[in-house]
N, C-alpha and C positions, 0 to 999 in steps of 0.2 A: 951872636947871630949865626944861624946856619946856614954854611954854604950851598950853592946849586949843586945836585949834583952827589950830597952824602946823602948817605944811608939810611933810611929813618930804624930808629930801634925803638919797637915801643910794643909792649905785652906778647901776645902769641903770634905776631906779625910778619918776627923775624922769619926769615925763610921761605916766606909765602908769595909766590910768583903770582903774577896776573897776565894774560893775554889780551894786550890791548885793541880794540876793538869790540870785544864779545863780552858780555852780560852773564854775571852769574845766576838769573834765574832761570835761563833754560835747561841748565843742566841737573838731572836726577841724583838724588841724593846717591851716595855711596853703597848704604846699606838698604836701598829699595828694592824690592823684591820683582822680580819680573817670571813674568809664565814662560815655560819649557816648551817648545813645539814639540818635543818630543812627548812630556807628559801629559799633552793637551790632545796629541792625536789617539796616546796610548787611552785616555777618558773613553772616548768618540769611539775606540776600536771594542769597548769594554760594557757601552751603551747599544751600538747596533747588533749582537745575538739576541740580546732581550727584547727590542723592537721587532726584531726579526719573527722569533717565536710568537711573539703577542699576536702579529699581521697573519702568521700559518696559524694561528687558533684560530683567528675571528674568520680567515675563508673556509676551515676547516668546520668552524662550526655555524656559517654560512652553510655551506654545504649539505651537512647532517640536516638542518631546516630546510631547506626544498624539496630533500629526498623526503623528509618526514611527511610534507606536504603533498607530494606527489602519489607517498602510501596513501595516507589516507582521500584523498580523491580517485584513487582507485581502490579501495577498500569502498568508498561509499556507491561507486558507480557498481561495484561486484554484489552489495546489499540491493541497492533498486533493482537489479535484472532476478535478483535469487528473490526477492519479495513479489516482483512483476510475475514469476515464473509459478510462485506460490502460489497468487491467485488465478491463476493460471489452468492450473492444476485442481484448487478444488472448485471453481467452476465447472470444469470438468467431469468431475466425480461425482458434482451435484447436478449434474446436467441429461438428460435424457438424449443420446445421440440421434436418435432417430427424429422426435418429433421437435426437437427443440425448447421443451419446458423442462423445469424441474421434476427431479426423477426424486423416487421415495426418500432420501437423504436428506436432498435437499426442500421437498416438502416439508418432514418435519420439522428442520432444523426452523422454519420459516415460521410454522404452527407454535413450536416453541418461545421464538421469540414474541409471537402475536398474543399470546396467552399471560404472557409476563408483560407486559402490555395494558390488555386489557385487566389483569388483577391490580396495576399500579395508577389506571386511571379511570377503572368502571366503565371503559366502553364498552359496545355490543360488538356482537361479531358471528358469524354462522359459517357451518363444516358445512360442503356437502359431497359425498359422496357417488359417484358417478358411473357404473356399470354399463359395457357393449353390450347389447344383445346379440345372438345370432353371428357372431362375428368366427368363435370354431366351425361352423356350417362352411361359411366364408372360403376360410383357409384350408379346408379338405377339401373344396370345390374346385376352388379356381388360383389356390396357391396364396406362400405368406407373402408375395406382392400384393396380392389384391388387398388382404389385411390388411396390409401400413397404409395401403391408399384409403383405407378406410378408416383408420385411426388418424391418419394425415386431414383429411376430412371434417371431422369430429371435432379435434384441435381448434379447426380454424372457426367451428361452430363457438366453441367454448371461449376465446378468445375475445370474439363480437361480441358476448353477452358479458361480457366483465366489464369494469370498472381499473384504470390504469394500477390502483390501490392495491386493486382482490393479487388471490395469488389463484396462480393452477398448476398442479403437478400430476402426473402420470406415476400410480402406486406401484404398478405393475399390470402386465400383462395388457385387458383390457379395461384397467380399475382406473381412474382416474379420481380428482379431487380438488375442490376448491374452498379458498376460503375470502369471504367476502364481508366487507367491513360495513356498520353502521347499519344493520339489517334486524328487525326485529324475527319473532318467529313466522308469522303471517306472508310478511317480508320474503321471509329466505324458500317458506315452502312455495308460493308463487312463482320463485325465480326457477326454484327444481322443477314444477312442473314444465313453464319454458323452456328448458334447456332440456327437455324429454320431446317436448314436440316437435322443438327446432329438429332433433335429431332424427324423431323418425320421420319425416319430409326426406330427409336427404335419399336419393337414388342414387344409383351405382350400375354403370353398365358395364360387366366382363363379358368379353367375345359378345355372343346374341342375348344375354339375358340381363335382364334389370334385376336388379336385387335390391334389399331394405337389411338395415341393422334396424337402428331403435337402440332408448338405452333406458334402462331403471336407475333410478335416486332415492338417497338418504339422507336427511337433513339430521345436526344435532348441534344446539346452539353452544355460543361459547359466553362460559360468564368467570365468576374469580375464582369459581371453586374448579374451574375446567382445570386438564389435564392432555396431557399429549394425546400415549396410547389408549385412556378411557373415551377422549371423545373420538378419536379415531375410530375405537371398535361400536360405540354405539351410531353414529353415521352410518359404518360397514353393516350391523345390525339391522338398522332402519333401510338401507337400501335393500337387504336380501329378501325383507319384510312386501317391499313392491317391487319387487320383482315377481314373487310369489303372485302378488297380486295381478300386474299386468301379464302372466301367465296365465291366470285364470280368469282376465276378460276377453285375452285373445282366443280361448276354446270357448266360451261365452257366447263370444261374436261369431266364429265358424259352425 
């Protein structure tokens, strides 16, 4: 029997102390590895440059996208005033300063496209031509005011007798011209004669004297084979034709 008190011997046992009270599984193996604060802060120290950099790209190229946005919204606002400015500009050039209609440019430009038009969908269309009478008498009398008041005048004749469609421009000097849509021949020389009578009605009083223009017309219709300058000149043609004419009924008459 073994006494109280001896020593047990028995396999790898000998020598091995215990702490009574306390349990050996709380305690970590020997050879368990534990993490370094050291090489844990040096990770963390090694990880924030590259965080760092990533955060100054993406504001940086935050950045470059605003500005890039902010060019182009002012690129686009610099394009609508320069295009606003554009037409601007050839309204202007195509505009008659004085009486407010299309001036010879913009006439043809107008005739041009009226004729391309009617070649692409066979409609009618009629030139007319429109000559001042009397209106150098006018302006050696009583000055080029009195003129413009008399082409000012005219205008407003020529205006009335149109349709929102037609067009009217001022060729030059005291040449004017119209082009007037869905008019057959019959049509268009009726409306010439109108716009002859209307005209010579209109009175004019400088200082004490009443005066008359009048004006001569040339009709020249437009079909697919029309042309700019061709139906331009035969219009100009046909009005110089009665002018002649209303020349020689007005010695006729006297």
């Amino acid at each position: 029997m073994k006494k109280r008190g001896e020593k047990i011997k028995a396999g790898g046992l000998e020598g091995a102390t215990t702490q009574p009270g306390k349990s050996g599984r709380g305690r970590k193996p020997a050879n368990a590895s534990v993490k370094s604060p050291a090489k844990s802060s040096a990770k963390s120290s090694a990880k924030s440059p590259a965080k760092a950099r990533s955060a100054s790209q993406a504001v940086l190229a935050a950045s470059k996208s605003a500005r890039d946005k902010g060019t182009i919204r002012q690129l686009r606002s610099a394009l609508s005033r320069a295009l606003k400015l554009i037409q601007q500009l050839q309204a202007s050039a195509e505009t008659d300063f004085l009486l407010g209609i299309l001036n010879r440019r913009g006439f043809e430009r107008e005739l041009t496209r009226a004729i391309a038009y009617i070649q692409r969908y066979h409609t009618t269309a009629a030139l007319i031509v429109l000559d001042v009478d009397r209106l150098k008498p006018i302006n050696d009398a009583f000055g080029h005011g009195a003129g413009d008041a008399v082409l000012r005048a005219i205008v407003n004749v020529l205006n009335a007798q149109v349709r929102a469609s037609d067009v009217v421009g001022r060729l030059g000097g005291d040449e004017f011209a119209l082009l007037l849509w869905n008019l057959n021949e019959t049509e268009a020389r009726a409306k010439a004669a109108a716009l002859e009578q209307a005209i010579d009605r209109l009175a004019f009083l400088f200082g004490h004297s009443t005066v008359m223009a009048g004006a001569s017309t040339g009709v020249a219709m437009l079909g697919t084979q029309a042309e700019t300058a061709r139906s331009l000149e035969a219009a100009d043609s046909a009005m110089y034709v009665r002018k002649a004419q209303r020349r020689h009924e007005a010695n006729g008459a006297s």
